[in-house]
C-alpha positions in Angstrom: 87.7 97.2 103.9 88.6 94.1 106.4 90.6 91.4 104.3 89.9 88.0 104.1 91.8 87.3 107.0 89.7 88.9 109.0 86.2 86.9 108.2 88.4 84.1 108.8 89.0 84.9 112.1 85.5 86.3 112.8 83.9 82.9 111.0 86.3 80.7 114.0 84.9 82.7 116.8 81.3 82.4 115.6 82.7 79.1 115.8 83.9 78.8 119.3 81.0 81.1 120.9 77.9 80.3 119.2 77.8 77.2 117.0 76.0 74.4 117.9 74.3 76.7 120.8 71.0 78.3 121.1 71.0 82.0 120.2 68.6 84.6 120.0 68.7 87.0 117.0 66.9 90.4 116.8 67.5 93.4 114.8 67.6 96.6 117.2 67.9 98.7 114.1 65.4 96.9 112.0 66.5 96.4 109.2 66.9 93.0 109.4 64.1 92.2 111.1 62.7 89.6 109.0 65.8 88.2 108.8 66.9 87.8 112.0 63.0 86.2 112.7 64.1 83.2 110.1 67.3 82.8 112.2 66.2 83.8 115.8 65.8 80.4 118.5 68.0 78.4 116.4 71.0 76.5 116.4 73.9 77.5 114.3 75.4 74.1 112.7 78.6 75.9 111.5 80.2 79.3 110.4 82.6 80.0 107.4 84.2 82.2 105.4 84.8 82.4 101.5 87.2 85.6 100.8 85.4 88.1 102.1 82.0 86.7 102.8 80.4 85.1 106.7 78.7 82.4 105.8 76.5 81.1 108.8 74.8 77.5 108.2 71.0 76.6 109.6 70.3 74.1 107.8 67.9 75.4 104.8 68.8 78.7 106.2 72.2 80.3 105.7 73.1 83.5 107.3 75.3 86.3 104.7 77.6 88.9 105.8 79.6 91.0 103.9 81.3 93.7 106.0 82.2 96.1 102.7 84.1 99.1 104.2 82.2 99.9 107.6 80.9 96.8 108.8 82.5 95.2 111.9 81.6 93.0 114.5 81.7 93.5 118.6 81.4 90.9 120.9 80.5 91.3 124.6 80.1 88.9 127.8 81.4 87.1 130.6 84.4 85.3 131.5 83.3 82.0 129.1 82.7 84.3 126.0 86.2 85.2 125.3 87.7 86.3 121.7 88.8 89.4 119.5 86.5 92.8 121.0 86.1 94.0 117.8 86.5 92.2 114.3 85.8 94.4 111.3 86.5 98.3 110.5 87.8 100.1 113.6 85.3 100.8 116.4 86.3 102.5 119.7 87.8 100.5 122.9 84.7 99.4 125.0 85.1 99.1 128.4 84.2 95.5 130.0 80.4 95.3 130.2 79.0 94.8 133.9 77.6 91.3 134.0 73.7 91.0 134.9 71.5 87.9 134.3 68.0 87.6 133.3 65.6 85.0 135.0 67.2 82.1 132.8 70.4 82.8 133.4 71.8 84.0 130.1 74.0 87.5 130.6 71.6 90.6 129.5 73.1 92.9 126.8 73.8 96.1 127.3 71.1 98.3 125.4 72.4 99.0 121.5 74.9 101.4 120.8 74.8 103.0 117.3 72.8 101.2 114.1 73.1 97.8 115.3 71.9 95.2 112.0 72.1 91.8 113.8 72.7 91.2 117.5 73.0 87.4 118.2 72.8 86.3 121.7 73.5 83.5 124.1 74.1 82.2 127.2 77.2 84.0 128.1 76.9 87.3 125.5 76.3 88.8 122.5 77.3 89.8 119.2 76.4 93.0 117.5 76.9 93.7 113.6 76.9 97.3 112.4 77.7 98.7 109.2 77.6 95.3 107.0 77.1 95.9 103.3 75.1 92.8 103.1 73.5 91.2 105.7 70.6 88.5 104.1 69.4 85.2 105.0 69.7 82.7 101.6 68.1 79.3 100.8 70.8 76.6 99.8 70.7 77.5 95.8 71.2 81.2 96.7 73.7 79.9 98.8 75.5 77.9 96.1 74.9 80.8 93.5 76.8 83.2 95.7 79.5 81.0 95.8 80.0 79.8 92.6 80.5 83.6 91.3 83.9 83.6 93.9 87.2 82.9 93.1 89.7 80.1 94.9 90.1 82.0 98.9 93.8 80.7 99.7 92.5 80.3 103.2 90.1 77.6 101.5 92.9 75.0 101.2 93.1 73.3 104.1 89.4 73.6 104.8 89.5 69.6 105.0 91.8 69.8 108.0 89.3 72.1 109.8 85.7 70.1 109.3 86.7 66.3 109.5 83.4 65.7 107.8 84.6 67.9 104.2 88.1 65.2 104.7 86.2 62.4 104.4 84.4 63.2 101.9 87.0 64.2 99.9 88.4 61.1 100.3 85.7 59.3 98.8 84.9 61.5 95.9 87.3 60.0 93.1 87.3 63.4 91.6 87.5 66.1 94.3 87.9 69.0 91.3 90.8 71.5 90.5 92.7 73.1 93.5 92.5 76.3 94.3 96.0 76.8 92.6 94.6 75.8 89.2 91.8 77.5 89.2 93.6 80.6 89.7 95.7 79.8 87.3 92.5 79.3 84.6 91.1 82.5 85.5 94.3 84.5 85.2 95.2 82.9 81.8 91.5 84.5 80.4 92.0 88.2 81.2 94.3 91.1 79.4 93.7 93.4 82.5 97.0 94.4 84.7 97.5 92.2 87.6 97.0 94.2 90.1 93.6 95.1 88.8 92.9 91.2 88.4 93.5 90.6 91.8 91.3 93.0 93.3 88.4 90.8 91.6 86.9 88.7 93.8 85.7 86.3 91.4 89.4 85.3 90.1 90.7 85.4 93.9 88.8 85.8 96.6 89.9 87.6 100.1 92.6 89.6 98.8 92.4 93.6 99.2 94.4 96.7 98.5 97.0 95.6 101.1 98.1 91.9 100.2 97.7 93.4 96.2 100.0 95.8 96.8 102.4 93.6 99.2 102.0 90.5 97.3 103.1 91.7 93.8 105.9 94.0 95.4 107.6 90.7 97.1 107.0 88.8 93.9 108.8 91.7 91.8 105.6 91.9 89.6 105.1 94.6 87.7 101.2 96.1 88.3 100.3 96.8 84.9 101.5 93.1 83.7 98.3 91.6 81.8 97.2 88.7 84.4 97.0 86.3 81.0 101.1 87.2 80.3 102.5 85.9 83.4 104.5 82.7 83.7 103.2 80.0 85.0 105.6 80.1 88.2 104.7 83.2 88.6 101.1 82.2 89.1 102.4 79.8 91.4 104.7 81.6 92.9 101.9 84.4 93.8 99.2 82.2 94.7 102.1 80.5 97.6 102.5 84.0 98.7 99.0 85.3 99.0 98.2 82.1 101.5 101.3 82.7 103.3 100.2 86.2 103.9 97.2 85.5 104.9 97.6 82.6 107.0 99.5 85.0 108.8 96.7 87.6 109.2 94.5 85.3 110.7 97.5 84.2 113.4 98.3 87.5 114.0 94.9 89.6 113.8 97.1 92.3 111.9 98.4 92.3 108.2 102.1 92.3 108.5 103.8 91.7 105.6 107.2 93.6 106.4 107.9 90.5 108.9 109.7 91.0 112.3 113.0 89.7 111.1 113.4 91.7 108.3 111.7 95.3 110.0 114.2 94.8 112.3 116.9 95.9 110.2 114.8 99.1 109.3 112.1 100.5 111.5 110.7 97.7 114.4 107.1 99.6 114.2 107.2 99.3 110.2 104.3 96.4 109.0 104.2 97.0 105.1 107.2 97.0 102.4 105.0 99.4 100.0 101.8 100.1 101.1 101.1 103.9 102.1 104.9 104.0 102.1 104.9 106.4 98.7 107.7 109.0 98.3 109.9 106.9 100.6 113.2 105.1 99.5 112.0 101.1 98.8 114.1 99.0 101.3 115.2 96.8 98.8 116.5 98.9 96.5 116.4 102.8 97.3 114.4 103.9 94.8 111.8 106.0 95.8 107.9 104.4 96.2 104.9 105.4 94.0 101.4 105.5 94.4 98.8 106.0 91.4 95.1 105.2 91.5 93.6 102.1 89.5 89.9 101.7 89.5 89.5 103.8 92.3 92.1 102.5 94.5 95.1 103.3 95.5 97.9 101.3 94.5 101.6 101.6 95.5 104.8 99.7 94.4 108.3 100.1 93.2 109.5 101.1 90.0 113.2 99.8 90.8 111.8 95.9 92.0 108.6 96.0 89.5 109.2 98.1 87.1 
């Protein structure tokens, strides 16, 4: 399932290619057809993300995506509508689409390939959704109902610097609410399940997945089956610092790479994870050898030397 970096990045280039543009939406498959009639001829305001939810803003009208395991997004068109092929689950290499225009000038898509939900269209290409596991059009409470059910998204901090308008409100509102940090925090301090099961919830954090869990406690040395309410409050801290970092880092790099450069050097250049998938290996901290055991119908690896 793509992490929250990714509907970071995929939120920016909804950014950069459609947003305040004129788009076309249809729904090849049809499944969304009524949908994409409510959004279709408009102009997107502005695109975000919230963990692992696309939220797309027309006015009264916002546009939900939640990729779940299959869902991705592929982006097609001429030399202006550059960004990421493909961001999502892993779709095969297309081939550069041959440019055509239609009488107003606006490139013409290439005809559907597969079960395509939402194709979103302008001037100088198109989008196409497939495989989303929700893919709905919400009024403003719905909107605000969805949201206030997620946790803190690390990626969420410096959402002031991003949309001058959010800074300035900020600054006026004598009470901007708890950070990110503390609201963590709070929602740790109130469960008895193991830590790595509490951050798989998407309503204590939100954008983390089986990787940065994994990753995340390992560099910490946090043991998995720690009850989230027992850990010290630098710990929290600590944790919360490291899941950002991580996934400022996605979005940068378009990849999750936790094992850094300067430290897979020393080990194997190609190597991207310090645990994950790496079970029955030595740990490169310590030697001892990696585990993996399911929780809640994931996998989750770690160390018994570092967290044990």
């Amino acid at each position: 399932m793509p992490e929250g970096h990714t509907l970071h990045r995929l939120a920016a280039q909804i950014e950069d290619l459609f947003v305040g543009r004129r788009w076309r939406v249809s729904s090849p498959q049809g499944r969304f057809a009524a949908g994409a009639g409510r959004l279709d001829d408009r102009v997107p305001q502005r695109a975000e993300a919230w963990g692992k939810q696309l939220f797309v803003h027309l006015g009264p009208d916002i546009w939900q995506v939640h990729l779940g395991l299959y869902g991705a997004v592929s982006f097609r068109g001429d030399e202006h509508f550059a960004g990421a092929p493909t961001l999502g689950a892993p779709r095969a290499r297309l081939e550069p689409p041959t440019v055509r225009r239609d009488e107003d000038g606006w490139v013409v898509p290439e005809p559907p390939r597969g079960a395509v939900r939402a194709r979103l269209r302008t001037e100088h290409g198109w989008a196409d959704l497939r495989g989303p596991a929700t893919c709905a059009v919400l009024s403003v409470p719905e909107y605000e109902r969805v949201v206030a059910r997620l946790g803190p998204d690390p990626l969420r901090e410096r959402a002031d610097v991003a949309h001058p308008d959010a800074a300035q409100a900020h600054a006026a509102d004598p009470d901007p609410g708890p950070s990110g940090l503390e609201t963590f925090a709070r929602r740790l301090a109130r469960r008895r399940i193991p830590i790595a099961q509490a951050l798989m919830d998407q309503s204590i954090v939100a954008g983390v997945g089986n990787i940065y869990r994994a990753e995340s406690l390992f560099l910490e040395r946090l043991d998995p089956s720690l009850p989230a309410a027992e850990l010290s409050a630098e710990s929290v801290a600590a944790l919360w610092r490291r899941l950002g970092a991580q996934l400022r880092d996605g979005v940068a790099e378009g990849v999750i790479r936790t094992l850094r450069p300067e430290d897979a050097s020393r080990h194997d250049p190609a190597r991207r994870h310090w645990v994950y998938q790496h079970q029955g290996s030595p740990c490169l901290r310590c030697g001892t050898v990696l585990a993996v055991r399911e929780l809640q119908g994931r996998s989750l690896y770690w160390c018994p030397g570092c967290q044990g």
